[in-house]
N, C-alpha and C positions, 0 to 999 in steps of 0.2 A: 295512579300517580304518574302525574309527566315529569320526564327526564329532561332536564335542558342543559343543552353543552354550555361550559364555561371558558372563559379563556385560561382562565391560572390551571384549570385540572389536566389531568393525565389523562388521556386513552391510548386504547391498543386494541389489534382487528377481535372480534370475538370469532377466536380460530373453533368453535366447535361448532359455529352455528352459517362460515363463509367464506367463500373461495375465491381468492383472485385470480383470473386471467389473462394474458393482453391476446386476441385474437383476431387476427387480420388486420391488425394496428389500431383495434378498438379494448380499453383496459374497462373488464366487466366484473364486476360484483355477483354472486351466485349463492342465495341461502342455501347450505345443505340440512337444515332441519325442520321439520311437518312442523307448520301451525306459523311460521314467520314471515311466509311468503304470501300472507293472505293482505297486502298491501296489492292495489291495482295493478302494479307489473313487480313482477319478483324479482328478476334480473335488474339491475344495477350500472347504467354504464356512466364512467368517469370521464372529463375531459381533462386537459390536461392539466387544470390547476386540481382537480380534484386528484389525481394518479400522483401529482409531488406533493399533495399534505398526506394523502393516503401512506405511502413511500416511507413517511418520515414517521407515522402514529405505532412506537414501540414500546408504548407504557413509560417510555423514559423521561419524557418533552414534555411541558405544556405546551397546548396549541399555541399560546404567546410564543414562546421559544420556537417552535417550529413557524411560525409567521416572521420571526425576528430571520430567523437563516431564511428560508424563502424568498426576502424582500433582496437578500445579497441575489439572489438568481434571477430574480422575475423584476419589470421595472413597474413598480407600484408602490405605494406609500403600506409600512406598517400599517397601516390602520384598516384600511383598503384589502389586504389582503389577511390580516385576522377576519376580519367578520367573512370572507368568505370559508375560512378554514373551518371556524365555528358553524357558520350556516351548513358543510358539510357533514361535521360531524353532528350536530342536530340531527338531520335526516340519516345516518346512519347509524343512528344511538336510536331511533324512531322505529328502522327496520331490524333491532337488535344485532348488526352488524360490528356493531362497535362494544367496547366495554370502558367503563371509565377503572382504572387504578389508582387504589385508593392509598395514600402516600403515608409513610411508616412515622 
């Protein structure tokens, strides 16, 4: 079954399965669980649009809502900067990195 991010849903980091870092002024994604890191590179590194949607992914937000505050910091159109939020949390919902929260 593939998982695809949406904008309206919720995620939050899947804290059992990965570890953030920033190290030497590079912000690195790190699976700590056997069987997830069998993607081509395990390690994870974020640039900086990727480190402020990451920042904001606390189960509370939909990615819409965290691209809506993002667009007040970053100069880029709503639109523009959803689909890269979504694009990332794609691939990190892909590495098991992410979890989607499912709303009450």
């Amino acid at each position: 079954m593939k998982v695809k991010a949406e904008p309206e849903n919720v995620y939050k980091p899947a804290e059992d399965n990965v570890v953030a870092r920033e190290i030497q002024g590079e912000f690195i994604l790190v699976p700590i669980v056997s069987g997830i890191g069998d993607m081509e590179d395990e390690i994870f590194s974020l640039n900086e649009t990727g480190k402020a949607v990451w920042s904001k992914l606390d189960g509370k937000q939909s990615l819409k809502d965290i691209a809506k505050a993002l667009a007040l910091d970053y100069d880029g159109p709503d639109g523009v900067i959803e689909d890269d939020g979504v694009g990332i949390a794609q691939e990190l919902l892909k590495r098991k990195m992410l979890v989607e929260v499912k709303r009450k």
